[in-house]
Structures are given as C-alpha cells and as structure tokens.
DRENDO-1510 file (C-alpha; in Angstrom, 1 decimal, always signed):
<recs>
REC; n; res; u; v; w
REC; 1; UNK; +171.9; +92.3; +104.0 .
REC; 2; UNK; +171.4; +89.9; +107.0 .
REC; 3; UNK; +167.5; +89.9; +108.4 .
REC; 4; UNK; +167.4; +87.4; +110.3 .
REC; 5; UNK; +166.6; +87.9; +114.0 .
REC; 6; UNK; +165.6; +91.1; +113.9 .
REC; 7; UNK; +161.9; +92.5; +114.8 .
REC; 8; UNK; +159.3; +93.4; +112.1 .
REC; 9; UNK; +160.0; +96.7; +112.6 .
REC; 10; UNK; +163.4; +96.8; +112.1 .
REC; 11; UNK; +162.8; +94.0; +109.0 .
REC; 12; UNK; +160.8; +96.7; +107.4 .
REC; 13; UNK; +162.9; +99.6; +107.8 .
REC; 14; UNK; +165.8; +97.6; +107.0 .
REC; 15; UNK; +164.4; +96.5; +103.7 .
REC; 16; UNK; +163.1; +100.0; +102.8 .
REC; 17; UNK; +166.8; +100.7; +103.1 .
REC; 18; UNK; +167.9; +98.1; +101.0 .
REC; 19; UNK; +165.3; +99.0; +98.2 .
REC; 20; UNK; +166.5; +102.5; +98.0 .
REC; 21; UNK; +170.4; +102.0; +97.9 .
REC; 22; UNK; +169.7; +99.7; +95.0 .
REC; 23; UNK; +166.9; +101.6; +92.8 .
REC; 24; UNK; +167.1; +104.7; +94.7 .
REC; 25; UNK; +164.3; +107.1; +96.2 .
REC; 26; UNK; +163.3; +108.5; +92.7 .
REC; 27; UNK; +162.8; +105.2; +91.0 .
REC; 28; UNK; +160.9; +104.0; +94.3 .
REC; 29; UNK; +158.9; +106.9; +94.5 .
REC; 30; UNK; +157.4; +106.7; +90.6 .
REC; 31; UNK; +157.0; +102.8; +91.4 .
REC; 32; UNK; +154.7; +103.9; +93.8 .
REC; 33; UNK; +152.8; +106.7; +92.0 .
REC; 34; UNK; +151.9; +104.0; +89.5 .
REC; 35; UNK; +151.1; +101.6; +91.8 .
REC; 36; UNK; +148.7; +104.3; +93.3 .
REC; 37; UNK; +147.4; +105.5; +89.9 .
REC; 38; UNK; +146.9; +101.6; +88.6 .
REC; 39; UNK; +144.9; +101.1; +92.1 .
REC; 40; UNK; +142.5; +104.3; +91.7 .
REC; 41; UNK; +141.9; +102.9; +87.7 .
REC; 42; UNK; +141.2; +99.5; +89.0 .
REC; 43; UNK; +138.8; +100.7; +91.7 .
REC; 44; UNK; +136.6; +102.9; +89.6 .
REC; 45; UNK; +136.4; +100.0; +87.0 .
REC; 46; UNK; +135.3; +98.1; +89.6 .
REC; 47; UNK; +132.8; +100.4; +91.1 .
REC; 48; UNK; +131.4; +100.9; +87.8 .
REC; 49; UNK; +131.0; +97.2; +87.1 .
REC; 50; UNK; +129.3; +96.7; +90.9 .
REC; 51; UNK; +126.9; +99.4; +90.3 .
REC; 52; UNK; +125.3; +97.6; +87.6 .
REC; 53; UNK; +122.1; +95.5; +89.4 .
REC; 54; UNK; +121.7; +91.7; +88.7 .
REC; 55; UNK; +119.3; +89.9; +86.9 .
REC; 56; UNK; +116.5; +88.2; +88.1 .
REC; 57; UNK; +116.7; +84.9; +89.7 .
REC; 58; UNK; +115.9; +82.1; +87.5 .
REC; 59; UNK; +112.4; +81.1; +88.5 .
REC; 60; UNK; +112.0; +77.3; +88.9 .
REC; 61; UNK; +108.2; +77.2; +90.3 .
REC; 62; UNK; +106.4; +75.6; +87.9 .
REC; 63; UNK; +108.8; +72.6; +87.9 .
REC; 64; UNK; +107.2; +69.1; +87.9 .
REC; 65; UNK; +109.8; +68.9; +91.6 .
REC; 66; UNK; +107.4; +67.8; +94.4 .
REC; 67; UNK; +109.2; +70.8; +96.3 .
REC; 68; UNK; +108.3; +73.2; +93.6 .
REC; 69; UNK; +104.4; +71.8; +94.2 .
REC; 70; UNK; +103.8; +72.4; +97.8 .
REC; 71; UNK; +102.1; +75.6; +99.0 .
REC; 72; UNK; +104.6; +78.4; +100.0 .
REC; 73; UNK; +107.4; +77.0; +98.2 .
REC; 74; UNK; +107.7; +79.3; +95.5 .
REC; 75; UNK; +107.4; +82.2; +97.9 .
REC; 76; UNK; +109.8; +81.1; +100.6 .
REC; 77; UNK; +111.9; +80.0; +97.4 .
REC; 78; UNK; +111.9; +83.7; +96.3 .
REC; 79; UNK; +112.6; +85.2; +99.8 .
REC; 80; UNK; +116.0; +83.2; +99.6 .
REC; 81; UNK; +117.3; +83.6; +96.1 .
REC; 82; UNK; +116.3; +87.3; +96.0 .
REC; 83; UNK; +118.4; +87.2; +99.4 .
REC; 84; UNK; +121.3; +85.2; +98.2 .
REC; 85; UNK; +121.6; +87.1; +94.9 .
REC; 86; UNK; +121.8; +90.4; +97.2 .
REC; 87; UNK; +124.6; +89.1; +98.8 .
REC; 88; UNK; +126.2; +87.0; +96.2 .
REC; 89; UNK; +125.7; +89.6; +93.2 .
REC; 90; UNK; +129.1; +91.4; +92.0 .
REC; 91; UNK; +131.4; +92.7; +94.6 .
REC; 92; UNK; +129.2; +91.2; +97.2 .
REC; 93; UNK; +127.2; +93.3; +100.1 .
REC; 94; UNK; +128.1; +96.9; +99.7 .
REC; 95; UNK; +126.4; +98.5; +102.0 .
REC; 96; UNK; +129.3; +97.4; +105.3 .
REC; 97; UNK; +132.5; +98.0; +102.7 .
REC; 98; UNK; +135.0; +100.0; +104.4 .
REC; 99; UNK; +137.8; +99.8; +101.4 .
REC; 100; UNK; +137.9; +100.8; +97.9 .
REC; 101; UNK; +135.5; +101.2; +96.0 .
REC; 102; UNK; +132.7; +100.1; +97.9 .
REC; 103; UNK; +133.4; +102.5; +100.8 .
REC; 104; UNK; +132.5; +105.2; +98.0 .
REC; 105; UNK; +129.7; +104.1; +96.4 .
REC; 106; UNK; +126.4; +105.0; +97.5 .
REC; 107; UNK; +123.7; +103.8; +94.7 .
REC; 108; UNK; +124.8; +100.5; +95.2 .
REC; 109; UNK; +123.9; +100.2; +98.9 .
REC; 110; UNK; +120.9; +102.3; +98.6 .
REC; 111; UNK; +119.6; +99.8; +96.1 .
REC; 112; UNK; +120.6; +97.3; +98.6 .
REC; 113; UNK; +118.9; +99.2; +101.3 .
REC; 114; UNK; +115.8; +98.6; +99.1 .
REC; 115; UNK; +116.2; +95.1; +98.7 .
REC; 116; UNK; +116.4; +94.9; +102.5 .
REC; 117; UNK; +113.6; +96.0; +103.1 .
REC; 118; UNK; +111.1; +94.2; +100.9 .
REC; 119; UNK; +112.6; +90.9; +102.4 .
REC; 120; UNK; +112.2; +92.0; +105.7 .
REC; 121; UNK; +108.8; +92.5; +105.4 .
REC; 122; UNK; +107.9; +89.6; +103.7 .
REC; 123; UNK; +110.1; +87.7; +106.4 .
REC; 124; UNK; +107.6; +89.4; +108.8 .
REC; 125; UNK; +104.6; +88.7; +107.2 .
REC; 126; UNK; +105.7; +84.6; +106.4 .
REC; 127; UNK; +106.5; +84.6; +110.3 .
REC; 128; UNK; +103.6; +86.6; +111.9 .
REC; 129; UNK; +100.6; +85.7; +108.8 .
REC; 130; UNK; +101.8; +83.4; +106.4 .
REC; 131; UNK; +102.9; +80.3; +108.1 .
REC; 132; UNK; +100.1; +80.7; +111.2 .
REC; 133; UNK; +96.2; +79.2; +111.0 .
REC; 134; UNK; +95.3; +81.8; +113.8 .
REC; 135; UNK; +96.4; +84.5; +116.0 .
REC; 136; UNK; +96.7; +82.7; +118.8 .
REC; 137; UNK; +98.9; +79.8; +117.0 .
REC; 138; UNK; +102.4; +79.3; +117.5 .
REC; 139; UNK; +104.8; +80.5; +115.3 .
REC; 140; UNK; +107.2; +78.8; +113.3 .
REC; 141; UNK; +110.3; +78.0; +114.8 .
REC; 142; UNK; +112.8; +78.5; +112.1 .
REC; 143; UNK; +111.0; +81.6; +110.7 .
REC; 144; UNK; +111.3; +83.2; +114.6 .
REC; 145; UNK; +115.0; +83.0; +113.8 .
REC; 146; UNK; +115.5; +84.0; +110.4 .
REC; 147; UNK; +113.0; +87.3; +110.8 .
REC; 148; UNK; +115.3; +88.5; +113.4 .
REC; 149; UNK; +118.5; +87.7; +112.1 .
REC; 150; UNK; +117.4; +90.4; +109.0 .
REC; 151; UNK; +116.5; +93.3; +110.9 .
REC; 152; UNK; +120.4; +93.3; +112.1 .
REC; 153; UNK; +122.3; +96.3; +110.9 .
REC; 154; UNK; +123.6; +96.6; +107.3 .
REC; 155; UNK; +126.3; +98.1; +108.3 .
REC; 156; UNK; +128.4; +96.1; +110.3 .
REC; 157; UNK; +131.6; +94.7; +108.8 .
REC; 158; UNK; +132.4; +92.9; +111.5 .
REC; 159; UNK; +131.5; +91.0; +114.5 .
REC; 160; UNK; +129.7; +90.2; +113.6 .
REC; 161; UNK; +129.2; +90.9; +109.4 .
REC; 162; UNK; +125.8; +92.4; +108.5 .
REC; 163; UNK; +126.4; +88.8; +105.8 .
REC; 164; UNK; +127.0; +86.5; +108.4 .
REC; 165; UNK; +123.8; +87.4; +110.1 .
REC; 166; UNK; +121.8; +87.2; +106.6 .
REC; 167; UNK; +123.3; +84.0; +105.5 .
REC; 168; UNK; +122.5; +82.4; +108.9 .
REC; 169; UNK; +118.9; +83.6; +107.9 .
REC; 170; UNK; +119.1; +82.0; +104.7 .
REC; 171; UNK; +119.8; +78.5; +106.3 .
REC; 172; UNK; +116.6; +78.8; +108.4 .
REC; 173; UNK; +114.4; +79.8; +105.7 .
REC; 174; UNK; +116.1; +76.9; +103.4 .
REC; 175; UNK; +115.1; +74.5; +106.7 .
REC; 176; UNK; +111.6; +75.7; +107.0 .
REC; 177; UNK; +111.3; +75.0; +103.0 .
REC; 178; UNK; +112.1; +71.6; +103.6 .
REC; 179; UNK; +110.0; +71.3; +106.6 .
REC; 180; UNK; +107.0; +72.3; +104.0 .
REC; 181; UNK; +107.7; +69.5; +101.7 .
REC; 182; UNK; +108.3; +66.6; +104.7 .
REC; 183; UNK; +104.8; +65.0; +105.5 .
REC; 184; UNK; +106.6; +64.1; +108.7 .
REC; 185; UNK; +106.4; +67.7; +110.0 .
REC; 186; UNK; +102.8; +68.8; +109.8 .
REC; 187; UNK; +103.9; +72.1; +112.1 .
REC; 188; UNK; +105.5; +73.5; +109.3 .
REC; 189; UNK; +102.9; +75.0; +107.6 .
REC; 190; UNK; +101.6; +78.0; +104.7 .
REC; 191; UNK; +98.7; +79.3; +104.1 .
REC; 192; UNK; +97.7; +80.5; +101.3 .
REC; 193; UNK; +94.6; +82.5; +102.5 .
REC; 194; UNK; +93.1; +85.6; +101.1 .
REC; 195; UNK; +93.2; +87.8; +104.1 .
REC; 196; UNK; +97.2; +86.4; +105.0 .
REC; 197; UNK; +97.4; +87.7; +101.4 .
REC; 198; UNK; +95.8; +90.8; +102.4 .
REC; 199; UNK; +98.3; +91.6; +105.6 .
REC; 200; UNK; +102.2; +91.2; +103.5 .
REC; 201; UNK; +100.1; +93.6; +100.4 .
REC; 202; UNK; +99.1; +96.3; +103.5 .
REC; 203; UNK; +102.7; +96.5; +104.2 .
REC; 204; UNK; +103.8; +96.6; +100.7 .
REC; 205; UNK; +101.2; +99.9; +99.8 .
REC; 206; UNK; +102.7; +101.7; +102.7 .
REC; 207; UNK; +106.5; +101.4; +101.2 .
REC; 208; UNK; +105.5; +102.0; +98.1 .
REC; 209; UNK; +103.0; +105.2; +99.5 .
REC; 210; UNK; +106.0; +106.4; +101.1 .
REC; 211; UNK; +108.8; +105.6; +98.3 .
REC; 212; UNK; +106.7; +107.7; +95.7 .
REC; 213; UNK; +106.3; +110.9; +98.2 .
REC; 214; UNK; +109.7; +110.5; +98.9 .
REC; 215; UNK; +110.5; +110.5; +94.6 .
REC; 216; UNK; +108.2; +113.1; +94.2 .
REC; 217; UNK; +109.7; +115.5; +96.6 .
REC; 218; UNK; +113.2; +115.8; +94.4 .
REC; 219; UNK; +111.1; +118.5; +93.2 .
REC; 220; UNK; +110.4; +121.3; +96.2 .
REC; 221; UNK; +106.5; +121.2; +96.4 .
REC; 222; UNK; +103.9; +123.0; +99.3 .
REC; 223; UNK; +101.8; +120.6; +100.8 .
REC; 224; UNK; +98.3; +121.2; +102.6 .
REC; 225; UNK; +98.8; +119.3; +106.1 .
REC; 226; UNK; +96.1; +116.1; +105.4 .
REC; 227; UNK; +97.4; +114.2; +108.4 .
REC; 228; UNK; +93.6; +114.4; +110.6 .
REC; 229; UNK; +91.8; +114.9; +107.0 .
REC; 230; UNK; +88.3; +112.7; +107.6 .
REC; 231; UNK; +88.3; +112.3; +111.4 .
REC; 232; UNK; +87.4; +115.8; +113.2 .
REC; 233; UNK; +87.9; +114.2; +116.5 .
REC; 234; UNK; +91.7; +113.0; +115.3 .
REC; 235; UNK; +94.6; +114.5; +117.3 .
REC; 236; UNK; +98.2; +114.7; +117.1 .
REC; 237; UNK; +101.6; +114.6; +119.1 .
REC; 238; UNK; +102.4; +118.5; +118.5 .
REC; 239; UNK; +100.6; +120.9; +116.3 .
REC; 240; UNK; +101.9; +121.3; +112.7 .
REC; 241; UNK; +101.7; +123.9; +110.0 .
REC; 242; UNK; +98.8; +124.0; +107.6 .
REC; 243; UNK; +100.9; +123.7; +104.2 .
REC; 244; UNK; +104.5; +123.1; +104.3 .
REC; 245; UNK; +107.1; +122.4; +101.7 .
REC; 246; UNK; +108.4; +119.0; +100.9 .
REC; 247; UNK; +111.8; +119.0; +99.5 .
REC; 248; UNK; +114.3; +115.6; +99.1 .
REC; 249; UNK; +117.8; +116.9; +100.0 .
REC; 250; UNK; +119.8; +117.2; +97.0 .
REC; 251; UNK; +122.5; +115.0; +98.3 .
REC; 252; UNK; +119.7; +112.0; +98.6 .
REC; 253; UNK; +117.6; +112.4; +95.2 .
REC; 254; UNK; +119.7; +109.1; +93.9 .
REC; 255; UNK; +119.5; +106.9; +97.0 .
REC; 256; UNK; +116.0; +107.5; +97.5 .
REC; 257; UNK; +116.2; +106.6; +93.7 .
REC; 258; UNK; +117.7; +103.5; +93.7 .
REC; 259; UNK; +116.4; +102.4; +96.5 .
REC; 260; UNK; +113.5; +102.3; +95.5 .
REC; 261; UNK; +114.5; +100.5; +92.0 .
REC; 262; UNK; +115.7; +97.7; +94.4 .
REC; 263; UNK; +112.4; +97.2; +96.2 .
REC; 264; UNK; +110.8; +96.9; +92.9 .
REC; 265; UNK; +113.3; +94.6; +91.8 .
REC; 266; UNK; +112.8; +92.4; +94.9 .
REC; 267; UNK; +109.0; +92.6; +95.2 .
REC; 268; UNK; +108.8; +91.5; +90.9 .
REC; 269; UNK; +110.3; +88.1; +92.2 .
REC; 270; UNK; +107.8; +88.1; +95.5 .
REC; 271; UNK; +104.9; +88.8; +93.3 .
REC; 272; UNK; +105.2; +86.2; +90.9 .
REC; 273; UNK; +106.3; +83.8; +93.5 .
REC; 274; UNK; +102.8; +84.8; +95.3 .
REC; 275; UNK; +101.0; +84.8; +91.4 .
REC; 276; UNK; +101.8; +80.5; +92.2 .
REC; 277; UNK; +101.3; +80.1; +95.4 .
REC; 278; UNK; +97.9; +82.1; +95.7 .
REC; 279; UNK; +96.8; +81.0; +91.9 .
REC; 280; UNK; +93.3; +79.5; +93.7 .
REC; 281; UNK; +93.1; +82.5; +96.1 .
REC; 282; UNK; +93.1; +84.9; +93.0 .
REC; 283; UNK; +91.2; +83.2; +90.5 .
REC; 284; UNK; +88.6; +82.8; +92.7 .
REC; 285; UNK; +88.8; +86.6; +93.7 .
REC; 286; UNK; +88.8; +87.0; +89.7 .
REC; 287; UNK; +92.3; +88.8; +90.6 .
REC; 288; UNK; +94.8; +87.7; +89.1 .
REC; 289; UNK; +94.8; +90.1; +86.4 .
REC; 290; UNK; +95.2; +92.7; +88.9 .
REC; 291; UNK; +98.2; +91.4; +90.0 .
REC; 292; UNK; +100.3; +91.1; +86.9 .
REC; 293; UNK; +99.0; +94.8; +86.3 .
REC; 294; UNK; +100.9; +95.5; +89.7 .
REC; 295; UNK; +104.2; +93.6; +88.4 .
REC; 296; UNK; +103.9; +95.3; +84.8 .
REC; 297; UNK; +104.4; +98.9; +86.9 .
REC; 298; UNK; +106.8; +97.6; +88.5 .
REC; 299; UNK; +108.5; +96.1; +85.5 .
REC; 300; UNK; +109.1; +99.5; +84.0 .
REC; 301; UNK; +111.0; +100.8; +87.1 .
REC; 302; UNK; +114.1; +98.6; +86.0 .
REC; 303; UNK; +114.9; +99.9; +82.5 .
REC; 304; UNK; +117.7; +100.8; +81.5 .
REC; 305; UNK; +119.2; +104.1; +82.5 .
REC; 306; UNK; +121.2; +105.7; +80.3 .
REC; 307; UNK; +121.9; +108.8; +82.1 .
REC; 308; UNK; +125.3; +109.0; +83.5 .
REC; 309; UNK; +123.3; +110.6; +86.7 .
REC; 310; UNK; +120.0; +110.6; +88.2 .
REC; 311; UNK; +119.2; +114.2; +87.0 .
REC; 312; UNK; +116.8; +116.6; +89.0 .
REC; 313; UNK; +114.9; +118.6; +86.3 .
REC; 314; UNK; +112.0; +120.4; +86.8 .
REC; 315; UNK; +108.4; +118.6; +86.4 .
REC; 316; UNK; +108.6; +120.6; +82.7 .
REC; 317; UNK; +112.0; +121.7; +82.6 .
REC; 318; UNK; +114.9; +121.2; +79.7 .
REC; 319; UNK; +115.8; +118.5; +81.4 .
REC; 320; UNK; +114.7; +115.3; +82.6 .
REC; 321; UNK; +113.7; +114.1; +86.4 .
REC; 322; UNK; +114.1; +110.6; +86.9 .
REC; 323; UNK; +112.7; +110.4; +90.2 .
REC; 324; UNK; +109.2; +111.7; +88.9 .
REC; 325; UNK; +109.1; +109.2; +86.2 .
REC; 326; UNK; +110.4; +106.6; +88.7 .
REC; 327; UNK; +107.5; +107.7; +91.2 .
REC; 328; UNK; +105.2; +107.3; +88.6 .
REC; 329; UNK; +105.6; +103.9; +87.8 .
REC; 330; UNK; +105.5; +103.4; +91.8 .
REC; 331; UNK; +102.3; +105.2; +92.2 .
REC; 332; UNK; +100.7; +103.1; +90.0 .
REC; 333; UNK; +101.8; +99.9; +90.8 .
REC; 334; UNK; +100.7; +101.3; +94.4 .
REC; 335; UNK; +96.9; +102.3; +93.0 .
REC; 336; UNK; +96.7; +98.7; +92.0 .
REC; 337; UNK; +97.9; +97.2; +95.0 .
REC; 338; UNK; +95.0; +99.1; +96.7 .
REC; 339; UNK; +92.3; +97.9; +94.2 .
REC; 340; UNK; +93.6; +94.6; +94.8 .
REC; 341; UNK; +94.0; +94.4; +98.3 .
REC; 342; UNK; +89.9; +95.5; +97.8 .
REC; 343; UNK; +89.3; +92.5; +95.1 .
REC; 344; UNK; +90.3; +90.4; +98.0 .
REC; 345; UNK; +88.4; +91.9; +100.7 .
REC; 346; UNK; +85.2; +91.0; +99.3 .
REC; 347; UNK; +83.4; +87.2; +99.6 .
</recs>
C-alpha cells in the first residue's frame, strides 16, 4: 500500500483500511475494547495514587546556613516549598486537568483549593504587613509581583496555566529570600513584630471561623440570625430571617472536607515556620506554648482516613461524620488562635 503523497486524511483512512483487510474489523474492534478497558484501569489507579496528600516539606530552619538565620527566612522558605510541593506533588496541579483522571477527581483539587488559599493569604500579609516598617512604607517589589500572580485562577489550563502563573510567583518569592540575606539590599526587609504577627493570625481565625461552620453544617442545623448581635445601632444590606437552617449541599460535604484538611496541612508548615521567625516575639509574650497548642489541633486534622468516603452521619447516629470531627479539631485550633492573637495584644 503506497502512502506517500497523499493528505493526512486520506493517510489515515487509508491505513484504517489496511489494518482491517489484514486483521479484520472483529480482531480491531476487541484490540480496541482492551485498549479502552487497560486505559479506564490505569486511570483509576492513578486517581487513587494522586488523591493521596504529600508529606510535609522537610524543614531546614534551624540549619547553622546564614540564609536559614536571617529573620523571615523560614517563613518565606515555607510559603515556597508548601507552594512547590502543591504543584510538584503526584500527578501535578489538579485542579486545571481537563483529561483523565484528574478531570474526575474532585477531593484532590478541593484540597488544593485549601492549600491556595492559606498561601495567598500569607502572600498578602508578607506583602502588605510583614515585609513593611509602616503603613505608609513602600512595598516590596518582588512580593508586589508574586501576591498577584497567586490570586490568578486555578483553573486555567492554558494561556496561560493556573502553574505557569504560580511558578512565576515562586521565582519572586525565591528573589525576595535572597534579597533578605544580601547586606547589599537593606530594602528588602521582615519584620518580625508582634502586631504584623497579629494581622496574617486575624486572617487565619476568619478561614478557619468560616471552614468549621461550613463542616458543621454537613449536618442540617436552625440557626438564630447573630449577624447585629451586640451593636443595636448595627444595620444590614436587606432584612434576614430570625433563625434559618444551615445545610452543606450533599454533593459538597467532601470538598468542603478536604479543603479544609489542605489549609491545615499548609498553615502546620506556616506556623512552625513563624514558631522561628517570631521565637523573641513569643517568648517575650510568654506565647509560644499557645502556638504549638494551635499546630497540635491542627496536627490531628491529617490522620489517616480510613473510610473509603467522607461519610455524613448524624451528630449520634450509627454512623460516623467526618466533617464534625474534622470541624472540631478546627474549632479549636481556631479558639486558640484567638487567645493567642489576645497574648499578643497585650504590653
């Protein structure tokens, strides 16, 4: 069979031809159904295998590297491998997969999602608090660009990727970590202040306020309307009702679930990263206890699950609700976040 000249589509047809006067269309077509069958196997073995979370970064602060030393390394350090691991973990970024068998999986991106947003807001915080003496200061020139740069969709697979745009936020945090270190660039600066401290934990007790009413709600509850509570001359947009019930859609109880197990998986690294580069801060504000408490809840969110599902039982049903247990460990963690955003309010 001659080929050569002719246009792909007639190459293609042409060859389709050839392959079925030799095998013929029954052999062909059980070629394909096994083809077909060993794709759907390979792609649930690999969905299963990339919805299995990655360890922890290893941690490297406490090095005797004059990098490691400086003020705000640790924390900037954490910001990028908790980033890099998110997109370098097992089958990549998820969350923008429009093929087998990320396009099907959903716990995997909503734990993504959760990752997300703790390192946005810590981006925010290093950008707007962290790395400025005062209000009216400039801001840093690399973190101006990375902050950005993470707030760009998670979705987009291509131009440009939701990766592309992460990794190019990366690179600037990884240049503003060397600018800390280089005694040639003064304008690159942390500080490790109590009340910067104080501004990134604000932001942090309002995600983790909101995760654990969103966890608690897998389980329909009526709620008394405390929106004005404590201010009688308080108003609102449009009038509400005075109890209402609070239900998480059945088709979301898991990705509120594992999303929030990734934020608590990304803000263990931040806090430990901030346990170093605050240690003065909180042993002076004899707080340091308080925040390993806060990382201990938060430890307990990542055991194992040995559930083939996130089940939805009732608060003392037969069977088991992960999402309470998982909002308990949140609402504490959150309760000591509060006391210790307190500790560090006072002189």
């Amino acid at each position: 069979m001659k080929l050569t000249g002719l246009s792909p589509r007639l190459w293609f047809r042409n060859t389709g031809e050839f392959v079925r006067d030799r095998l013929g269309d029954g052999l062909v077509l059980r070629i394909a159904g096994v083809a077909l069958v060993a794709y759907v196997i390979l792609s649930m073995v690999l969905g299963i295998y990339w919805s299995f979370a990655p360890d922890h970064p290893p941690q490297q602060y406490d090095s005797a590297d004059a990098k490691s030393s400086v003020v705000g390394s640790a924390t900037t350090s954490a910001l990028i491998d908790v980033s890099s691991l998110m997109l370098d973990k097992p089958g990549g970024f998820i969350s923008n997969d429009i093929f087998p068998p990320g396009v099907f999986m959903d716990n995997m991106p909503a734990w993504e999602y959760g990752v997300l947003t703790q390192v946005r807001d810590l981006t925010r915080a290093m950008r707007e608090s962290f790395s400025r003496s005062q209000s009216q200061s400039q801001e840093d020139p690399d973190l101006s660009k990375a902050e950005p740069r993470f707030n760009f969709s998670n979705n987009s697979w291509a131009i440009p990727a939701s990766e592309s745009e992460y990794r190019q936020a990366i690179r600037y945090l990884k240049a503003y970590r060397s600018r800390l270190s280089d005694v040639d660039q003064p304008q690159a600066q942390f500080y490790a202040r109590a009340d910067n401290l104080r501004y990134w934990l604000a932001v942090v007790e309002n995600r983790m306020g909101s995760l654990s009413q969103r966890l608690s709600a897998s389980v329909g509850r009526p709620r008394l309307n405390t929106d004005l509570a404590n201010d009688p001359n308080a108003r609102q947009s449009t009038p509400t009702a005075s109890e209402q019930e609070v239900k998480t859609s059945w088709w979301k109880i898991d990705d509120v679930f594992f999303e929030a197990r990734g934020s608590a998986w990304a803000l263990i690294h931040f806090l430990r990263a901030v346990e170093h580069d605050f240690a003065d801060v909180l042993d002076n504000k004899n707080a340091l206890v308080s925040l390993r408490q806060i990382i201990r809840e938060l430890e307990g969110t990542q055991q194992a699950i040995y559930s083939p599902m996130i089940l939805n039982g009732g608060g003392f049903g037969f069977l088991a609700n992960h999402s309470l247990v998982m909002a308990s460990y949140i609402s504490r963690a959150n309760a000591a976040i509060i006391d210790l955003r307190d500790l560090l309010s006072q002189g």
